[in-house]
Phi, psi and omega in degrees: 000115179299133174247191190244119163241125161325178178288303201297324175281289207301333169268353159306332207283335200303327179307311199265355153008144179209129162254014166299315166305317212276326173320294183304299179301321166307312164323308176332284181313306182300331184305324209261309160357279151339259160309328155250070183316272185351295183307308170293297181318317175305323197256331184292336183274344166301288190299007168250040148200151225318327163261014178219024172313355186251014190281318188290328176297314189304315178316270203301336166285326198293351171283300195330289191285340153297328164303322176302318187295017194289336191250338160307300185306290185330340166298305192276116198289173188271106184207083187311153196233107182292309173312314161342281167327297146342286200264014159298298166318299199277341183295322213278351206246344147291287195329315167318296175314272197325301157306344201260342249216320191075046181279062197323316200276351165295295198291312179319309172277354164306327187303309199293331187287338193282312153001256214318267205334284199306343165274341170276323170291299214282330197248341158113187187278325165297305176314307179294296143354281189290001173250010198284312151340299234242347173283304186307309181326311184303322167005308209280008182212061168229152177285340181338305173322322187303359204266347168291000203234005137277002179274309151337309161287333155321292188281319187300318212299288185308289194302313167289348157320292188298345177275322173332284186305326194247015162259027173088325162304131139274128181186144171275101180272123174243085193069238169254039177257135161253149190237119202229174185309283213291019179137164165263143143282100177283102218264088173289162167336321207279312180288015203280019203044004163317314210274315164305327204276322160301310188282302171333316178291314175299319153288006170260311176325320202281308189298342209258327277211309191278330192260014146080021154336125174301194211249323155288340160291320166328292185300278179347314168298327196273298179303323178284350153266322161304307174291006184254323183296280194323300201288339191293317193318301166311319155283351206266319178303340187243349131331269174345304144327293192299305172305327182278326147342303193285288180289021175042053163072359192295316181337105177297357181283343196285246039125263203289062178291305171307318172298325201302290194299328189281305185302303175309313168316297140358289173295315173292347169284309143330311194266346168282336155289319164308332184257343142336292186315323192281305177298355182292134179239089178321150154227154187293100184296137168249176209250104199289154177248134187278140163221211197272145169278151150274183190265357166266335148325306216271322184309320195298321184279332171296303146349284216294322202265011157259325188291326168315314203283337184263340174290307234263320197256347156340319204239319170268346156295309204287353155277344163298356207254337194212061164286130200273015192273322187310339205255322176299328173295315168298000186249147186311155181271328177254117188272137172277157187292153195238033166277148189268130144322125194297147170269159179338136202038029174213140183249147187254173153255154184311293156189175211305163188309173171239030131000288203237125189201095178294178187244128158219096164301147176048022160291128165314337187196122204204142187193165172195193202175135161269122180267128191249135186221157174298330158306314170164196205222145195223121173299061248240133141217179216172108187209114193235149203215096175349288163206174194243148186216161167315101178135319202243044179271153120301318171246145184211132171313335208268003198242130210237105161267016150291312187084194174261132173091032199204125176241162179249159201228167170313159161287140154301184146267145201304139171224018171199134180276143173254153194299129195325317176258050180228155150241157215249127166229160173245149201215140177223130191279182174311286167316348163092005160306137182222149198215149176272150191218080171279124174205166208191164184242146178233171153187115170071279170238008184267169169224149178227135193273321198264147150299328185279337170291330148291353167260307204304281177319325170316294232285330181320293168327307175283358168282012145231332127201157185275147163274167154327101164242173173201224184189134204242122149270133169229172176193156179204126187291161157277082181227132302324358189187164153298003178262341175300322202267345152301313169304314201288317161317302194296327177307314179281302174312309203275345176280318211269331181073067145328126195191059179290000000 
C-alpha cells in the first residue's frame, strides 16, 4: 500500500539513491529508439517544420524528467508485468502493419505507447507510472494535431469578422478570407493559431508536471493556455487587420505579422504564469515500499520480462522477416494496362481531356482514357502502385483526386445507386463546369470506399507480400442534369465489369 513519507525518510531514502532503475528505463528507451527507427526518424524530420520545432526542446525536457524522477524509480521496486508484456506483442505488430501501411502519424503515435508497455513489462507497472508523463510528453511534438487547423481557421475567419464589425470596419468574409477596403486577408495554415495552441498545451502540461500539481489544477492550466493562446492568435489577426486598414497595407507590421504574434504570445505567457500561480495545488506523490518477491513473483517477472523482450523486438523483426520488395521485384517493372476494354456501344479515346489530371506521386502507372457511348461521354483514371514506401503512397496529402484547377462543391443526393466500394463528388472546373466523380481504392483483389482501410489492408497484405494497389476515378458532366450523369456512371461500371 503507497504510504506518504515524511521529510526525514524521503531524505535517507534520498542518501540510499540506486541509479539502476533510472539506467534500465534509459535502456529501454534506447532500446525502443532503435528498433523503431522509422518513427523516430520520421517525427525528427518533423521538427524541422513549422508547427512542430519545438519537437526537439520536448525530446530533451521528457529525458530531462526522467532524470529528475531518478529517485522515485529508485524507490519503485522491479516488477516485470506479463499483461504488459502481452499487449506489447500485440501494440508492437499493429506498429508493423501501420508502418507498412505508410500511415505516417499512426505508427508515430504508436511509439510513446510502445515505450510506456515495454518499461511496464520488463521493469513493471509502478515504473511505467512514474515515466508515464515524460512518456506521454512526446504527444506534443507528434503531428497529430494538424487535424485542428480547418476547425481553427474557422472560428478565427468569423471571430475577427465580428470584432471587425463591430469596430465599425466593413468586411466581408469569404471562407477564409477577410475583405476589407484596403485589401484582403487570407487566415492560411500558418495563421489558424495551431502553432501558439500547441506550445501553449506543452507549457502548461510541463508546468502542471513540475510543480507536482493535482491532475485538476493540470486540467485547468491546459483550457487556460489554450485559451489565452487561441484569443492572443485572435488578437494579433484583427490587428493586423486593423494596421492595414489605418495605413492602406503600407505598414511593415502588416509583412511581420509573425514576429508580431510571438511578441503577444509573450505577453500571454506572462499573463498564464500569473494566473497559474493563483491555481496552484500540489500533490503528495506517494511512495511504493519495495518488499520481498516470492519465487512464483519472481518466475512470473521472469515470464513478463522475456515476453517483453519479444513484444518489444517484435514487431521490426517481423517487418524484417516478411519484407515485400523480393516478391515486388518479381513482378514486371511495367504494369499492363487496367484500362476496360470498350463495351458493346462505347468507343474509347486515346485519353481524358486534360482538364483533369489527378496527382498520385511515384505511381508506376497512372493512365486515363475517354469513353463514348450515344448517351454521353465517361472519364477513367487509373494509378497503380507495385508497392508503397515512404514517398510513394497512395494515400497522401501531396496526392490529389481533383488535380488541378477542379473544386469539390456539396454533393446532391444520390438518385442512382452506385457500387458499394465507390465514393461520390459533385466536382466543378475552371469553367464552372460540374461533373459526378465516382472513385474508389484497391489493393490486389479488395476494393475500398476509404483510402485509409486500403493502406491498413496493404499493411496486413504486405506482411506477406505487397499487392498492387491503386485508385480508380470515373466522371461525367452534368449533361442535362446530374442525376444523368449518375446514370450514365452505374451504366458504364455495369457494360465494361470495370475491374483494374
Amino acid at each position: 500500500m503507497p504510504t506518504l513519507l515524511p521529510a526525514a525518510d524521503s531524505l535517507k531514502r534520498a542518501r540510499a539513491f540506486s541509479p539502476v532503475p533510472l539506467l534500465a528505463v534509459l535502456a529501454v528507451l534506447a532500446g525502443a529508439v532503435i528498433l523503431y527507427w522509422p518513427s523516430v526518424m520520421s517525427l525528427i524530420g518533423q521538427w524541422s517544420l513549422g508547427n512542430y520545432r519545438h519537437g526537439w526542446l520536448v525530446a530533451i525536457l521528457a529525458i530531462t524528467l526522467l532524470v529528475r524522477d531518478r529517485h522515485r524509480l529508485s524507490e519503485t521496486p522491479l516488477q516485470p508485468q506479463v499483461s504488459a508484456a502481452v499487449l506489447l506483442c500485440v501494440v508492437s505488430i499493429a506498429w508493423a502493419i501501420v508502418l507498412r501501411a505508410n500511415l505516417q502519424v499512426g505508427h508515430q503515435l504508436l511509439w510513446p505507447l510502445i515505450v510506456f508497455l515495454a518499461i511496464a513489462a520488463l521493469l513493471g507497472m509502478a515504473i511505467a507510472r512514474v515515466c508515464a508523463f515524460a512518456i506521454g510528453f512526446i504527444y506534443f511534438a507528434i503531428p497529430i494535431w494538424d487535424v485542428l487547423i480547418p476547425a481553427l481557421q474557422t472560428i478565427a475567419t468569423s471571430l475577427v469578422g465580428l470584432m471587425l464589425r463591430a469596430s465599425a470596419i466593413p468586411a466581408f468574409i469569404s471562407g477564409n478570407i477577410i475583405q476589407v477596403a484596403a485589401g484582403d486577408f487570407q487566415i492560411v495554415d500558418g495563421c489558424s493559431g495551431l502553432n501558439f495552441l500547441i506550445v501553449a498545451l506543452t507549457v502548461a502540461a510541463l508546468y502542471g508536471e513540475v510543480m507536482r500539481c493535482t491532475w485538476r489544477a493540470r486540467l485547468k492550466f491546459l483550457v487556460l493556455g489554450a485559451g489565452l493562446a487561441l484569443l492572443g492568435n485572435w488578437l494579433r489577426i484583427y490587428a493586423i487587420v486593423v494596421i492595414g486598414v489605418a495605413s492602406n497595407m503600407k505598414s511593415g507590421l502588416v509583412a511581420a505579422h509573425a514576429s508580431l504574434g510571438w511578441w503577444l504570445y509573450a505577453a500571454v505567457l506572462a499573463v498564464f504564469f500569473g494566473i497559474a500561480h493563483r491555481l496552484h495545488a500540489p500533490l503528495a506523490i506517494p511512495v511504493s515500499r519495495a518488499d520481498e518477491c516470492s519465487r512464483r513473483r519472481r518466475s512470473a517477472a521472469l515470464l513478463a520480462a522475456t515476453l517483453g523482450a519479444i513484444g518489444l523486438a517484435g514487431g521490426p523483426l517481423l517487418l524484417t522477416l516478411t519484407s515485400p520488395v523480393s516478391g515486388a521485384r518479381e513482378r514486371s517493372s511495367a504494369l499492363p494496362s487496367a484500362l476496360p476494354a470498350p463495351a458493346a456501344g462505347w468507343t474509347q479515346q486515346a485519353r481524358a481531356a486534360p482538364d483533369w489530371q489527378p496527382v498520385f506521386h511515384g505511381a508506376d502507372r497512372a493512365e486515363s482514357a475517354t469513353y463514348q457511348a450515344s448517351s454521353g461521354s465517361v472519364e477513367v483514371f487509373v494509378a497503380r502502385y507495385q508497392m508503397q514506401v515512404e514517398g510513394r503512397e497512395l494515400v497522401s496529402t501531396a496526392n490529389s483526386i481533383l488535380g488541378n484547377g477542379q473544386r469539390s462543391i456539396a454533393p446532391e443526393s444520390d438518385s442512382v445507386a452506385r457500387p458499394a466500394a465507390l465514393n461520390q463528388r459533385l466536382i466543378e472546373d475552371v469553367h464552372h463546369r460540374r461533373w459526378v466523380l465516382w472513385y474508389g481504392y484497391f489493393a490486389g483483389n479488395r476494393r475500398f470506399a476509404s483510402g485509409y482501410a486500403q493502406a491498413l489492408w496493404y499493411g496486413l497484405a504486405s506482411l506477406r507480400d505487397a499487392p498492387i494497389a491503386g485508385v480508380v476515378a470515373t466522371r461525367a458532366p452534368c449533361e442535362p442534369d446530374c442525376a444523368g450523369a449518375q446514370a450514365l456512371l452505374a451504366r458504364f461500371w455495369r457494360e465494361s465489369k470495370f475491374h483494374p
